[in-house]
VEXNUVEX-194912 format. One record per atom (N, C-alpha, C): residue number from 1; atom name; x, y, z. Coordinates in nm, 4 decimals. Each point is the difference from the previous one (the first is absolute). Example, Ala and Ser with C-alpha at 12.3 -4.5 7.8 and 13.67 -1.06 7.14 Angstrom:
! VEXNUVEX-194912
{1, "N", {1.3190, -0.5690, 0.7800}}
{1, "CA", {-0.0890, 0.1190, 0.0000}}
{1, "C", {0.0900, 0.1200, 0.0000}}
{2, "N", {-0.0350, 0.1050, -0.0720}}
{2, "CA", {0.0820, 0.1190, 0.0060}}
{2, "C", {-0.0770, 0.1090, 0.0730}}
***
This chain:
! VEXNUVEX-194912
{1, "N", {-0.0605, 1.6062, 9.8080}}
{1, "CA", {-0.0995, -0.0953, -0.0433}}
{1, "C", {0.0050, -0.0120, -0.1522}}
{2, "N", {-0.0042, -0.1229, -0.0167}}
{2, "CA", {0.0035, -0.0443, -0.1554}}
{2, "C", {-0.1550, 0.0571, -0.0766}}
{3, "N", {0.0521, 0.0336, -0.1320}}
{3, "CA", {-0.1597, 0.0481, -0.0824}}
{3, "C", {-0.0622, -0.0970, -0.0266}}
{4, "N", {-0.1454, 0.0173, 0.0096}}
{4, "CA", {-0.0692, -0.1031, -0.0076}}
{4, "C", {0.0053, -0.0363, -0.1721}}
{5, "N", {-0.0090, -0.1648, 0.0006}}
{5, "CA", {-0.0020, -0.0333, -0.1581}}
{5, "C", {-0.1340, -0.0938, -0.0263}}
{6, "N", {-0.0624, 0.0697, -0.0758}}
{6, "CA", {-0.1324, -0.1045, -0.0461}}
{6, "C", {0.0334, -0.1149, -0.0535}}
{7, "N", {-0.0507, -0.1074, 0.0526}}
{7, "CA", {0.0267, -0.1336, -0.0583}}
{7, "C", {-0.0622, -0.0025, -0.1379}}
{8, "N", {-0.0952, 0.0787, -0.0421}}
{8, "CA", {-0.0618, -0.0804, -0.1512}}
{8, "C", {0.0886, 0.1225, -0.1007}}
{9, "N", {-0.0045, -0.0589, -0.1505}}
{9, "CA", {0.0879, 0.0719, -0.0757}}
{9, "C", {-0.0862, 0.0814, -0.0925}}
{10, "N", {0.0743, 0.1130, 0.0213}}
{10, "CA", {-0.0639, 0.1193, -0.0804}}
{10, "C", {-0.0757, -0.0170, -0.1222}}
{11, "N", {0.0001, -0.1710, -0.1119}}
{11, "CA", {-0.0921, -0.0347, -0.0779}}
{11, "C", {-0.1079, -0.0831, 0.0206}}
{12, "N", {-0.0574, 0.0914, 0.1358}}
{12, "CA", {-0.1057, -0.0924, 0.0450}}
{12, "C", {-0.1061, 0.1257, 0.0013}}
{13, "N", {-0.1275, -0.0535, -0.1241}}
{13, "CA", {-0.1152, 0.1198, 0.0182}}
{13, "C", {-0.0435, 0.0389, 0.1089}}
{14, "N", {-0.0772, 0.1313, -0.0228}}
{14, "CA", {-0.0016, 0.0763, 0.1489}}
{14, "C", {-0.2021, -0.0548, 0.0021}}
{15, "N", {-0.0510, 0.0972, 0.0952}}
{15, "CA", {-0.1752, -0.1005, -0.0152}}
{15, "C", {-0.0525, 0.1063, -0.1072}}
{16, "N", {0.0500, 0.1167, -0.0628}}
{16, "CA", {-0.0388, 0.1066, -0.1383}}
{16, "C", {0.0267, -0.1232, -0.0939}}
{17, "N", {0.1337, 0.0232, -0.0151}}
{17, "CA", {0.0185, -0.1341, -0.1079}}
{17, "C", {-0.0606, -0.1448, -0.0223}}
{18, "N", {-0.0489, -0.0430, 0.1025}}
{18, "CA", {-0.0150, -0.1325, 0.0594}}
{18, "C", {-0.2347, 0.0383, -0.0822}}
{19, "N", {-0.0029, 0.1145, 0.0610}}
{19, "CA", {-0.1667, -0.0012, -0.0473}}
{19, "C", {0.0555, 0.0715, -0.1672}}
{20, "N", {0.0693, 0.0758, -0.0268}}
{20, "CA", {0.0337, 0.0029, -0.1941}}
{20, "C", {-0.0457, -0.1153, -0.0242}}
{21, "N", {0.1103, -0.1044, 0.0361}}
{21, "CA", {0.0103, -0.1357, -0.0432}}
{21, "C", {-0.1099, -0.0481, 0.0298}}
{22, "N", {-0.1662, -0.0067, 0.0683}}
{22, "CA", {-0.0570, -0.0530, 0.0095}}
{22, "C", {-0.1168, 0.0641, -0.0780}}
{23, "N", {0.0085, 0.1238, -0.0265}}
{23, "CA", {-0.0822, 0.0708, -0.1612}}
{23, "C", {0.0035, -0.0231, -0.0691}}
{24, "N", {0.1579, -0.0201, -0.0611}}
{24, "CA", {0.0137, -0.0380, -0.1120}}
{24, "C", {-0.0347, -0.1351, -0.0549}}
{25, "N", {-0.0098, -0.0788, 0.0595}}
{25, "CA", {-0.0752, -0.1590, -0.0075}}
{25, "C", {-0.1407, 0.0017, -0.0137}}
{26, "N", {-0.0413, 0.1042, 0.0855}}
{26, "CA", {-0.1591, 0.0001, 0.0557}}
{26, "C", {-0.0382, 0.0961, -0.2103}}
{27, "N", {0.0733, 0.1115, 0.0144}}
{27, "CA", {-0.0656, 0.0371, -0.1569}}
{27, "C", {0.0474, -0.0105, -0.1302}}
{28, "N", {0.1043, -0.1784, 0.0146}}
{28, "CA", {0.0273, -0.0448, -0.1068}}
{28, "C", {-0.1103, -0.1445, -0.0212}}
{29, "N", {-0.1090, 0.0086, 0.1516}}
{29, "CA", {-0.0727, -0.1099, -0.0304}}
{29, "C", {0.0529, -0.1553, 0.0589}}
{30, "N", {0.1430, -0.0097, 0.0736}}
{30, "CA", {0.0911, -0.0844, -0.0071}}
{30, "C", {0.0302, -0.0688, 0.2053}}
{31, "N", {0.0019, -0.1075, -0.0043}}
{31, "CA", {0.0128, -0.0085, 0.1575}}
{31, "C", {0.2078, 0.0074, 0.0049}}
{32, "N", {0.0068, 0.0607, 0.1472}}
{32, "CA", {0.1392, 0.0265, 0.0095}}
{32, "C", {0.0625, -0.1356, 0.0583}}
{33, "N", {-0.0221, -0.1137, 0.0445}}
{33, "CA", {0.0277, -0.0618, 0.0768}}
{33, "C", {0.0053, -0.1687, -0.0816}}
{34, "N", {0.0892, -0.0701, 0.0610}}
{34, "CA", {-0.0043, -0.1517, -0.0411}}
{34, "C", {0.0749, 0.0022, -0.1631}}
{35, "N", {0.0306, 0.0802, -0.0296}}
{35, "CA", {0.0612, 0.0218, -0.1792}}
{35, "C", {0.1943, -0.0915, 0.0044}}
{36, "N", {-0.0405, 0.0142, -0.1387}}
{36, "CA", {0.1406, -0.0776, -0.0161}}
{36, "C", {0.0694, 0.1182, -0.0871}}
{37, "N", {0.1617, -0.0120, 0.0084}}
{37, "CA", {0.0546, 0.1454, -0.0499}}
{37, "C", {-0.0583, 0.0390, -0.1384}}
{38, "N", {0.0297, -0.0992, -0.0405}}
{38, "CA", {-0.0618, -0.0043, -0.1302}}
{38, "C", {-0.1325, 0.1213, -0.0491}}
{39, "N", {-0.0916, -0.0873, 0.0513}}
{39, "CA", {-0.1010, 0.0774, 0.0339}}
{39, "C", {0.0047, 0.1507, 0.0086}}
{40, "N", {0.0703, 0.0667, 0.1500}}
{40, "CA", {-0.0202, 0.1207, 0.0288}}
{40, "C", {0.0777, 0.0769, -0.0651}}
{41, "N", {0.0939, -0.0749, -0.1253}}
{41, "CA", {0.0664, 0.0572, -0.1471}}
{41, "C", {-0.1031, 0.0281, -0.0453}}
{42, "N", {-0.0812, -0.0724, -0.0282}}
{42, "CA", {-0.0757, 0.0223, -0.1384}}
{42, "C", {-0.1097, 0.1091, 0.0410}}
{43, "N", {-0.0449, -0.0084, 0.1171}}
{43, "CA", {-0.0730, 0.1326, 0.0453}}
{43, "C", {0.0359, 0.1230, -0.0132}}
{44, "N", {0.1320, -0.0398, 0.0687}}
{44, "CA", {0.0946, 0.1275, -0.0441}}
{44, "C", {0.0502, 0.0767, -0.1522}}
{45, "N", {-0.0433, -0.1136, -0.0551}}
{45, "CA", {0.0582, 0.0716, -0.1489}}
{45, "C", {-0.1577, 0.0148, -0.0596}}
{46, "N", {-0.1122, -0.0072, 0.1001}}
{46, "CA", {-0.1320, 0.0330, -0.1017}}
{46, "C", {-0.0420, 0.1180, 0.0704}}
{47, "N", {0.0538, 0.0841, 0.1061}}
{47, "CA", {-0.0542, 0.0875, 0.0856}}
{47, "C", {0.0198, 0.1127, -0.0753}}
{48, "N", {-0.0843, 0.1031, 0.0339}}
{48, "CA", {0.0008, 0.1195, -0.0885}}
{48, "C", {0.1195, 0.0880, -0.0176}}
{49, "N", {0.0499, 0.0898, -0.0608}}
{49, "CA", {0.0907, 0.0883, 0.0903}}
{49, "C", {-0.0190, 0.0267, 0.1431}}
{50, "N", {0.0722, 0.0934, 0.0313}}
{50, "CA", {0.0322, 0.0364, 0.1206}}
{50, "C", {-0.0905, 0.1088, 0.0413}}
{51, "N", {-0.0045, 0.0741, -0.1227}}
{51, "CA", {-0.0932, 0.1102, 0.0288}}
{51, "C", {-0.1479, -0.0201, -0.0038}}
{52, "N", {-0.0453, -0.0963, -0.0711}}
{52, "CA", {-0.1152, -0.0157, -0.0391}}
{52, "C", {-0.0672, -0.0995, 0.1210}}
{53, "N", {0.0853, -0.0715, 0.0791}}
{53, "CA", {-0.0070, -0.1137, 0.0791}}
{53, "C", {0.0016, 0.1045, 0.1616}}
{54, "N", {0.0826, 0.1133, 0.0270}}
{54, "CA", {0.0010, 0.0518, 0.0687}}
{54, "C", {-0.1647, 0.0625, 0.0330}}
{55, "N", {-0.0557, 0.0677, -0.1496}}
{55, "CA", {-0.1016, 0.0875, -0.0133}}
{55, "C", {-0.0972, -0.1626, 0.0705}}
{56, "N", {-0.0149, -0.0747, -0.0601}}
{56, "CA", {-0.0667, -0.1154, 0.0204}}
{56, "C", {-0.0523, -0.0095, 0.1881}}
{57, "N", {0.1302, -0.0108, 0.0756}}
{57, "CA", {0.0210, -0.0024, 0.1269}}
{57, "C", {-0.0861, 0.0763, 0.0939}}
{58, "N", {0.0589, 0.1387, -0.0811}}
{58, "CA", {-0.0583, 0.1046, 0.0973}}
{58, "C", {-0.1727, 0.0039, -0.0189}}
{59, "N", {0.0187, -0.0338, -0.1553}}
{59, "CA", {-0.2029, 0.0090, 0.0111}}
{59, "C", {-0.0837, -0.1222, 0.0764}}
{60, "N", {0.0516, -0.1161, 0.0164}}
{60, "CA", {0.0162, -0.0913, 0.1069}}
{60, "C", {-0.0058, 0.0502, 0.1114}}
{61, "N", {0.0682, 0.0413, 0.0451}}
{61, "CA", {0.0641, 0.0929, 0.1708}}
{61, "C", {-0.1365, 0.0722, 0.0220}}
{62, "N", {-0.0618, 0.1465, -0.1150}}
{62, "CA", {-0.0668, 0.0757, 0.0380}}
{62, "C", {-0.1428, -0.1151, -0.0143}}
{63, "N", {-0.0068, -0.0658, -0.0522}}
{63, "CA", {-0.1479, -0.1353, -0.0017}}
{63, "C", {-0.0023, -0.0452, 0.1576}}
{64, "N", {0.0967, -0.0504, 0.0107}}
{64, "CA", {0.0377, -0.0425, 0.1730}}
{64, "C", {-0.0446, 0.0962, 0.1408}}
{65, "N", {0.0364, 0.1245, -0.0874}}
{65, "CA", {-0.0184, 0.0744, 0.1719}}
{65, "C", {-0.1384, 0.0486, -0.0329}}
{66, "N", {-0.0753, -0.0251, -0.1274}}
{66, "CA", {-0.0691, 0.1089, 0.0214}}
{66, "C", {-0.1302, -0.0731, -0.0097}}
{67, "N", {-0.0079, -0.1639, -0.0137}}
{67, "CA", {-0.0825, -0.1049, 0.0138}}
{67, "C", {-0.0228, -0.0511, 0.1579}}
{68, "N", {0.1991, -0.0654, 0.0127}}
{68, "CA", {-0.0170, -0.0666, 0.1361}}
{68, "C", {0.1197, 0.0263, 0.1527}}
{69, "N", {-0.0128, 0.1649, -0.0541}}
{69, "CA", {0.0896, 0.0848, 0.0966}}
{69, "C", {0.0311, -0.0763, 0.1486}}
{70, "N", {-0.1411, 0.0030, 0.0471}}
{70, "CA", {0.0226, -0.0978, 0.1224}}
{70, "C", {0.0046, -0.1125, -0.0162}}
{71, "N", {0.0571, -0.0593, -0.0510}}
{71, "CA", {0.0513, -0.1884, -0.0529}}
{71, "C", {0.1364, 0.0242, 0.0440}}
{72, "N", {0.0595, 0.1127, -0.0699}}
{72, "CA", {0.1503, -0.0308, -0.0263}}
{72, "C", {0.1043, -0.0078, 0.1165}}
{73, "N", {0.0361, -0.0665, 0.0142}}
{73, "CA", {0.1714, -0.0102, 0.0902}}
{73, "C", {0.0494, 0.1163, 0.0614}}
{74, "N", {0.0807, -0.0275, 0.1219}}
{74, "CA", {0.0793, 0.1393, -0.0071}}
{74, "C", {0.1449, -0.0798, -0.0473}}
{75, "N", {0.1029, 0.1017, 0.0082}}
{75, "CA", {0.1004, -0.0674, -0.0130}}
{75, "C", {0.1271, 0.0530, 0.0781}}
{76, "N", {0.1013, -0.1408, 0.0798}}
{76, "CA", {0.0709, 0.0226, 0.1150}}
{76, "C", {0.1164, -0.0132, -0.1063}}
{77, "N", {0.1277, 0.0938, 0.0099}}
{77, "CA", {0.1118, -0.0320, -0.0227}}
{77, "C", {0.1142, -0.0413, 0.0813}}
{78, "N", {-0.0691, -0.0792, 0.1236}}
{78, "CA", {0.0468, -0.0230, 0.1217}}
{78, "C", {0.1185, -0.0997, -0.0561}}
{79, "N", {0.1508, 0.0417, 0.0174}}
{79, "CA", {0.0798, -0.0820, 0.0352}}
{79, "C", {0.0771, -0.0815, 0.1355}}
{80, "N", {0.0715, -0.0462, -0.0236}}
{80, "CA", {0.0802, -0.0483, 0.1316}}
{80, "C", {0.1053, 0.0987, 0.0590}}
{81, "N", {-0.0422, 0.0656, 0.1296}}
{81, "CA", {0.1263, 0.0769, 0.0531}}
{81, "C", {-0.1070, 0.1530, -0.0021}}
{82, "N", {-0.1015, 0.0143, -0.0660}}
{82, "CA", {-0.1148, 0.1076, 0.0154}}
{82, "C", {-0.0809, -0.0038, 0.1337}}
{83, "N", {-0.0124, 0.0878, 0.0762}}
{83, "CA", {-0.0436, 0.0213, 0.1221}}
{83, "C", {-0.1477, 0.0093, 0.0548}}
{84, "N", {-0.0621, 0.0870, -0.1179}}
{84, "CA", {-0.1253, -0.0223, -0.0358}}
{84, "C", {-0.1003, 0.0241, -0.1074}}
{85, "N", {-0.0919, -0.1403, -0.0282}}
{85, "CA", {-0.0542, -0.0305, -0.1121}}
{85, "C", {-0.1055, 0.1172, -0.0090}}
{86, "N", {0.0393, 0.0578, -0.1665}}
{86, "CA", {-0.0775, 0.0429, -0.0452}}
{86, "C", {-0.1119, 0.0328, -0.1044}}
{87, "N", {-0.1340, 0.0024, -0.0346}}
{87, "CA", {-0.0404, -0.0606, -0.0923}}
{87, "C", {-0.0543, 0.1076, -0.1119}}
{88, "N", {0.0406, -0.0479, -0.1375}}
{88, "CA", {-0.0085, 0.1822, -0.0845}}
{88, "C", {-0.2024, -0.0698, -0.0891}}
{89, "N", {-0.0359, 0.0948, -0.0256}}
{89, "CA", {-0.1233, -0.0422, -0.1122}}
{89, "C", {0.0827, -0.0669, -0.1561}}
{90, "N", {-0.1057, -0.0668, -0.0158}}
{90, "CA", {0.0233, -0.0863, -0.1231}}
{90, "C", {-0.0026, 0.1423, -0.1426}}
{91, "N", {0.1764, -0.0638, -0.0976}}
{91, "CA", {-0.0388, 0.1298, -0.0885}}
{91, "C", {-0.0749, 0.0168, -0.0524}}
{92, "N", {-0.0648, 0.1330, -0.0651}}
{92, "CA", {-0.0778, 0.0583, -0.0767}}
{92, "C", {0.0624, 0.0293, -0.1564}}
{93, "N", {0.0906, -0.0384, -0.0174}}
{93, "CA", {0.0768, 0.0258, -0.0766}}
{93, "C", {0.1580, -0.0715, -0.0129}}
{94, "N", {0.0598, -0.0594, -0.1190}}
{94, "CA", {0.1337, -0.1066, 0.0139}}
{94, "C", {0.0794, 0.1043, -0.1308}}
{95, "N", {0.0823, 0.0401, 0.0410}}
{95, "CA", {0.1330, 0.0910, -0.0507}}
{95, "C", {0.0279, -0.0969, -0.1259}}
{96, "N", {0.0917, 0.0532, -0.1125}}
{96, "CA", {0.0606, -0.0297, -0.0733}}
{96, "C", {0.0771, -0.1165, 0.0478}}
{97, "N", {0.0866, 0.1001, 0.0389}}
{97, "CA", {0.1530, -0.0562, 0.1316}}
{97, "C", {-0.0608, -0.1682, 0.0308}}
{98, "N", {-0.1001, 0.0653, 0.1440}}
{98, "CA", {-0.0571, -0.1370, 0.0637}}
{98, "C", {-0.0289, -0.1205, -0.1377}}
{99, "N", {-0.0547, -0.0223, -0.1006}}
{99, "CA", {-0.0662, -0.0803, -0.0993}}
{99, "C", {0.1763, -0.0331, -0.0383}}
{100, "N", {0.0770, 0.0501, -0.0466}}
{100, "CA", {0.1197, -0.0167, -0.0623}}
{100, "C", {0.0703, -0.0818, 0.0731}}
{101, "N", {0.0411, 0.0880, 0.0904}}
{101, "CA", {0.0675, -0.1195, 0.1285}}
{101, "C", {-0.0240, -0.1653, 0.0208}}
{102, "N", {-0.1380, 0.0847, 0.0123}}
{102, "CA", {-0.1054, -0.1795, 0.0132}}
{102, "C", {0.0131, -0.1067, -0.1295}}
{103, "N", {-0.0365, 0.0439, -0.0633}}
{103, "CA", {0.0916, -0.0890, -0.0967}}
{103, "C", {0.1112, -0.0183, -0.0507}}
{104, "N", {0.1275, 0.0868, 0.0495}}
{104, "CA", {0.1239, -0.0476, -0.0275}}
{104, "C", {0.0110, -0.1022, 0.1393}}
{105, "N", {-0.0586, 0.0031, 0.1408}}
{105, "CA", {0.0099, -0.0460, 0.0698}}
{105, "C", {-0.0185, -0.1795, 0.0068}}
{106, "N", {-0.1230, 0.0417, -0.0696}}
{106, "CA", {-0.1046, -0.1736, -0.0242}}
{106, "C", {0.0803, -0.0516, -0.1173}}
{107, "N", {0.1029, 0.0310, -0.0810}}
{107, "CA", {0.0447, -0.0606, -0.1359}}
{107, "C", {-0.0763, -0.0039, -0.1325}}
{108, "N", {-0.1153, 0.1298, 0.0654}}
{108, "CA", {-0.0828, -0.0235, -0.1090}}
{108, "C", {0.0539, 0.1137, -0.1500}}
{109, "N", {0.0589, 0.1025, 0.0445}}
{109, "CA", {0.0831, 0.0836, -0.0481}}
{109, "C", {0.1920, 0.0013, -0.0073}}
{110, "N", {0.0478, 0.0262, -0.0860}}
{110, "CA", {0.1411, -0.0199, 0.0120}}
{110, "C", {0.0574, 0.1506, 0.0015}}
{111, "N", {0.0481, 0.0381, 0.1174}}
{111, "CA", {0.0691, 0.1595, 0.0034}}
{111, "C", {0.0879, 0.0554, -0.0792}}
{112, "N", {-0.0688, 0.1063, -0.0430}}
{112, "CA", {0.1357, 0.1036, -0.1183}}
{112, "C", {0.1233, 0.0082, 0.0681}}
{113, "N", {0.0755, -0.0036, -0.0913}}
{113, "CA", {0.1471, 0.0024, 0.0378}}
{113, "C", {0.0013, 0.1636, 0.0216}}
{114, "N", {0.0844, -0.0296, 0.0597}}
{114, "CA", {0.1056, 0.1506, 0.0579}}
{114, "C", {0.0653, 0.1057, -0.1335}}
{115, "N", {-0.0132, 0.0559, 0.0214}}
{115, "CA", {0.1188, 0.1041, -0.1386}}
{115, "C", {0.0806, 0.0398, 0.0615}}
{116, "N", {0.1128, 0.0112, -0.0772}}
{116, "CA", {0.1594, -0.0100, 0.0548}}
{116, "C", {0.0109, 0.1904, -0.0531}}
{117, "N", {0.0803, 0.0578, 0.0720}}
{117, "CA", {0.0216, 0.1126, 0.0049}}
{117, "C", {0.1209, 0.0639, -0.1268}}
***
């Protein structure tokens, strides 16, 4: 039997990345949706660092669970060819990693090059 191959491509945010990306809009004040590239440049070049934008997130995150815990989502990483759906709690917390990704993902960030050995 042939290995299974996911149809979508590995630069497609995951739903961690996908809610980063929807913090980071929410505590730059900014709607994510209907923008022209242009635009989600110039957001991008007014957003805080990484670190400071990260810290931003998470104090966001802990406002969220600890206001409207039972509001929030769960979340399915149900793909195609998965047997059965399963649903995790909404994070409490968004990684370095996760925030980074997410914006090299969205184009809102441009990825460090590699170092050659």
């Amino acid at each position: 039997m042939a290995p299974f191959v996911r149809p979508y491509p590995t630069d497609t945010p995951t739903p961690h990345q996908e809610i980063a990306l929807d913090l980071v809009f929410l505590v730059m004040d900014e709607e994510r949706i209907n923008r022209r590239y242009d635009e989600y440049m110039n957001i991008a070049a007014r957003s805080p660092p990484p670190k400071v934008l990260l810290h931003l997130i998470n104090e966001r995150l802990h406002l969220l669970h600890r206001d409207h815990s039972h509001l929030l989502p769960k979340i399915s990483r149900f793909r195609i060819g998965d047997q059965h759906i399963v649903y995790e709690p909404f994070p409490k917390s968004i990684s370095a990693e996760t925030l980074r990704l997410a914006l090299i993902r969205s184009g809102m960030r441009q990825p460090r090059r590699k170092r050659r050995n």
